[in-house]
PAZAPA-4460 file (N, C-alpha, C; in steps of 0.05 Angstrom, whole numbers, plus 32768, in hexadecimal, padded with zeros to 4 digits):
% residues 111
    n_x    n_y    n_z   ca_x   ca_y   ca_z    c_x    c_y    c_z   seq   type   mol
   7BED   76A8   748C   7BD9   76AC   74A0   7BE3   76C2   74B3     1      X     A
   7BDB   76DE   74B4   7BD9   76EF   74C5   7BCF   76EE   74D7     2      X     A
   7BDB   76F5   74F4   7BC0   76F2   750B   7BC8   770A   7514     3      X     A
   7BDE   771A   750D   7BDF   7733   751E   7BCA   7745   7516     4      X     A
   7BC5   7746   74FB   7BA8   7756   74F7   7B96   774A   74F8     5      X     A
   7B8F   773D   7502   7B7B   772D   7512   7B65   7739   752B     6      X     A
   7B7F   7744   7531   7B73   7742   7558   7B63   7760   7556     7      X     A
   7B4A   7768   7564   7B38   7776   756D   7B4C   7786   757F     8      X     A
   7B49   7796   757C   7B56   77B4   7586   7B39   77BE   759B     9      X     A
   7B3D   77C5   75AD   7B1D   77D5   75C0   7B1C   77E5   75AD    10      X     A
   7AFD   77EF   75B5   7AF8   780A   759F   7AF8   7816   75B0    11      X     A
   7B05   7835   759F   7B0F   784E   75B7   7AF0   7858   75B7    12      X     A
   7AEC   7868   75CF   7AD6   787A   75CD   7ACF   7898   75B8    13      X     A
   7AB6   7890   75AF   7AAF   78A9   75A1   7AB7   78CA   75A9    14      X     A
   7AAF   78C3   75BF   7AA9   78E5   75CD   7A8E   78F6   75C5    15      X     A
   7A83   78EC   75AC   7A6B   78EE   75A6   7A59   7908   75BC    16      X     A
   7A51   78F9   75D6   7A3D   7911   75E1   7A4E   7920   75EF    17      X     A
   7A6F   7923   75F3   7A6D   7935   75F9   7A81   794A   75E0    18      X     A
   7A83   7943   75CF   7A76   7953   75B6   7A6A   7962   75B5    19      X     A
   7A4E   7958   75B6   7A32   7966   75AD   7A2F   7973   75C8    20      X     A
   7A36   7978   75DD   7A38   797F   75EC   7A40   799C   75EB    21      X     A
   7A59   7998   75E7   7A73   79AF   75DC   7A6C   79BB   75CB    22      X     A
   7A56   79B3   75BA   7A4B   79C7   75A8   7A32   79DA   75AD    23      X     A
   7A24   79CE   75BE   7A16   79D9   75C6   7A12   79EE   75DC    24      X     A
   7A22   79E8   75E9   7A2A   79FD   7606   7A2D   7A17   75FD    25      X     A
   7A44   7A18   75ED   7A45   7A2F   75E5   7A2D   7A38   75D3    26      X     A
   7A21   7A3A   75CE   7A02   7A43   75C5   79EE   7A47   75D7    27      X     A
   79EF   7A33   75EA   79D6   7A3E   75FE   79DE   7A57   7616    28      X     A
   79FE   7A4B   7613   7A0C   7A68   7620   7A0E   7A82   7614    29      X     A
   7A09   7A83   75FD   7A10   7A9F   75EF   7A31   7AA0   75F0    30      X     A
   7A41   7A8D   75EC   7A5F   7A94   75E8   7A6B   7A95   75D5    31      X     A
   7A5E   7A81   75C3   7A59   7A79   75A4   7A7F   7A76   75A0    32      X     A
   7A8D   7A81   75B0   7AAC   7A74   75A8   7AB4   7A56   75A8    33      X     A
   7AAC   7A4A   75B7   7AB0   7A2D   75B8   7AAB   7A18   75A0    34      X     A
   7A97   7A23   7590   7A84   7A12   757F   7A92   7A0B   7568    35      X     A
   7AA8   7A19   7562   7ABA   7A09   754A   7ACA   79F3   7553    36      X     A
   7AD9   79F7   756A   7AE4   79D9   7578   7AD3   79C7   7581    37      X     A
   7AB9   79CB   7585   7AA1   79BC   758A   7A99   79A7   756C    38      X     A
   7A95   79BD   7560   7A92   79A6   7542   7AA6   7998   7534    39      X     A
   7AC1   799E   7543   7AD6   7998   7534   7AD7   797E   754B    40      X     A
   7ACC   797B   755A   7AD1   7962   756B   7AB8   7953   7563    41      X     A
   7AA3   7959   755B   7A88   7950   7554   7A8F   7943   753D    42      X     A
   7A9C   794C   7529   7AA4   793C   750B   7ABA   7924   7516    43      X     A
   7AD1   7926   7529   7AE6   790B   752C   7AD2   7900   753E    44      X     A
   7AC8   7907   7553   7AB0   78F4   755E   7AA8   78DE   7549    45      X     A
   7A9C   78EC   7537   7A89   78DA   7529   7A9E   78CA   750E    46      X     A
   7ABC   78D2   7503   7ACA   78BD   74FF   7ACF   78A4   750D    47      X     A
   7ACB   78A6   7528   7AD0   788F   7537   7ACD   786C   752F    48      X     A
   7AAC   7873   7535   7AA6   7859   752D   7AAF   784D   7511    49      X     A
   7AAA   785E   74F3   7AB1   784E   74E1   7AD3   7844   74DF    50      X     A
   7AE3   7852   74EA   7AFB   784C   74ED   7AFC   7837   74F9    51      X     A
   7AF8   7832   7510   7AF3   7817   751A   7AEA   77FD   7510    52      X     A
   7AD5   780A   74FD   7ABE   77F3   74F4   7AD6   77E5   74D4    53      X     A
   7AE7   77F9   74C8   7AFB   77F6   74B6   7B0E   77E8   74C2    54      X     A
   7B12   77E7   74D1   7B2F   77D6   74E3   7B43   77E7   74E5    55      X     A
   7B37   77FF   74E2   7B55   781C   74E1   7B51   7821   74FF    56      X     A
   7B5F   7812   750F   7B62   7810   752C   7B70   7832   753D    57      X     A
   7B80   7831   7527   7B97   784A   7528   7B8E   7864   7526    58      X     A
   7B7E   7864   750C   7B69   787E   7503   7B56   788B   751C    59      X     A
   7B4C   786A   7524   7B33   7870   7536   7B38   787D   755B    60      X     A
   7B53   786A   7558   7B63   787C   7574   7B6C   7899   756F    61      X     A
   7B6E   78A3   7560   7B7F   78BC   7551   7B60   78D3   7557    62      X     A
   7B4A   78C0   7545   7B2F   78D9   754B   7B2F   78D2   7560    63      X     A
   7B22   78BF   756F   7B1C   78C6   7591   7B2A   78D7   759B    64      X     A
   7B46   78DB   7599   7B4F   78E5   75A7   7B55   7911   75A2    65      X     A
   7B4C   7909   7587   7B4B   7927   757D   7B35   7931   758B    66      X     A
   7B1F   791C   7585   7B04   7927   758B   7B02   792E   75B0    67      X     A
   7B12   7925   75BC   7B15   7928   75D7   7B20   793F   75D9    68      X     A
   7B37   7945   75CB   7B3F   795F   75D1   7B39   7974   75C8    69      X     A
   7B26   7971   75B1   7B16   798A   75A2   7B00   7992   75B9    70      X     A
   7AED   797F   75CE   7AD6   7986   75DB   7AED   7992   75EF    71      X     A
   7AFD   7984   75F9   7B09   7995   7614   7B01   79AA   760E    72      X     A
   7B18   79B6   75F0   7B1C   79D1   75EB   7B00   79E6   75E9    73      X     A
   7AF8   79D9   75DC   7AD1   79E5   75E8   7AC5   79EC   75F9    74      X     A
   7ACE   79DC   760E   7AC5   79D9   7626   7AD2   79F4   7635    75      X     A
   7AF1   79ED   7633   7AFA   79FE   763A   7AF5   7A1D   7636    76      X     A
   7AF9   7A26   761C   7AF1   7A42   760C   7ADB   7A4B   761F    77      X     A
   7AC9   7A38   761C   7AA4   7A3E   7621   7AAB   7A45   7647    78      X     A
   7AB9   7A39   764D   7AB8   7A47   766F   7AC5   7A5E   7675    79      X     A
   7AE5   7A5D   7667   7AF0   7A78   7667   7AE0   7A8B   765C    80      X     A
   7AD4   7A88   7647   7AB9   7A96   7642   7AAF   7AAB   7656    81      X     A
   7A9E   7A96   7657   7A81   7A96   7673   7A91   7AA7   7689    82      X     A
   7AAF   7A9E   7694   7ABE   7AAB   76AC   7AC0   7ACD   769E    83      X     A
   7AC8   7ACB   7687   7AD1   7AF3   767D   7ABA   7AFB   7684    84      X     A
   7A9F   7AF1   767E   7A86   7B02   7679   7A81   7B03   7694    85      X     A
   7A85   7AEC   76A8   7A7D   7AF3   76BE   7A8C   7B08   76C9    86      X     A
   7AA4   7B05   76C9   7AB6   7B16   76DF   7AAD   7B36   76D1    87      X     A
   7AA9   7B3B   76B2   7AAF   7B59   76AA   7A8D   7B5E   76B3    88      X     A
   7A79   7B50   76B3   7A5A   7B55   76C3   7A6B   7B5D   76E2    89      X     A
   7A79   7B50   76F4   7A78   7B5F   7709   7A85   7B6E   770C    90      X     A
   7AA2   7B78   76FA   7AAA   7B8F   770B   7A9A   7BAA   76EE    91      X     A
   7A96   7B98   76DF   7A84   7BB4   76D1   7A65   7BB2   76CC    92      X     A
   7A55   7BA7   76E6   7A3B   7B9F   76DA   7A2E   7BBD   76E3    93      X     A
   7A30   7BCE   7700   7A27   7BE2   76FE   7A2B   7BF4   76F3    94      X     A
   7A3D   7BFA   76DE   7A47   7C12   76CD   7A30   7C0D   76B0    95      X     A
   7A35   7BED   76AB   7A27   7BE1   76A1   7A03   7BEB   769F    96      X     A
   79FD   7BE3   76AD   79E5   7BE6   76BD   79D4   7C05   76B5    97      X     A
   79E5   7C15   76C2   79E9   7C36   76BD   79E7   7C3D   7699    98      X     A
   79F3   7C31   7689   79F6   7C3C   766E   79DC   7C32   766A    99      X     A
   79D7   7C18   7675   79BC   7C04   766B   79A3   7C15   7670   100      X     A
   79A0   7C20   7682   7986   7C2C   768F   7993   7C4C   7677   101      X     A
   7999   7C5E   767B   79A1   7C6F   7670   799C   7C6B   7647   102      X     A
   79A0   7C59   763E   799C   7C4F   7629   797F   7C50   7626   103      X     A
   7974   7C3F   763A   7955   7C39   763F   7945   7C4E   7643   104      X     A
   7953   7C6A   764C   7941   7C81   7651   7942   7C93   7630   105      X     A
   7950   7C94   762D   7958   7C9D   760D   7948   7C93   75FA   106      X     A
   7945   7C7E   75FA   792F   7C66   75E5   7916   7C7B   75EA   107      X     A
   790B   7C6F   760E   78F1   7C78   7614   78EF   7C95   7609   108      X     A
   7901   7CB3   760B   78F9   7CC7   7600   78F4   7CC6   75E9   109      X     A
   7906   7CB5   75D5   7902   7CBE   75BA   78E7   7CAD   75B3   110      X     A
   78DB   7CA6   75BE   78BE   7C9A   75B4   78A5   7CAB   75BC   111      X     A
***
């Protein structure tokens, strides 16, 4: 009679939405860098539960915990992101700006 494999282990958390989360950000942001660590946390996310549901207690702490650090890394990417594009828009948005309109007058002649 075993009782040590017996006992109910908590189930770790998915991370699940903020997964799908991590995947998505970077898309509606236009950063599109984040989105491989995004799905790579979206696939151990969703190991979770059957690991659990198997009694692989060990497995299922192992993906939560991948899947946690895959969205960080998502998360993360996707803001350092967002910060380059912002900071190189301000110290180069009017030079920017200048080629933009200049480009735009070029178009209009050749039509």
């Amino acid at each position: 009679m075993e009782e040590t494999n017996q006992t109910q282990q908590p189930k770790p958390k998915n991370h699940m939405v903020m997964a799908i989360i991590s995947t998505v950000l970077p898309l509606v942001t236009c950063t599109f860098y984040g989105i491989v660590p995004g799905i790579v946390s979206i696939v151990f996310a969703s190991q979770v539960n059957s690991k659990y549901k198997n009694n692989n207690f060990e497995a299922a702490q192992k993906n939560s915990k991948y899947a946690k650090i895959a969205w960080i890394i998502a998360i993360v990417i996707t803001i350092a992101v967002l910060a380059y594009y912002a900071y190189m828009f301000t110290v180069h948005g009017e030079e920017f700006m200048k080629e933009f309109t200049k480009a735009m007058e070029q178009q209009k002649s050749l039509q």
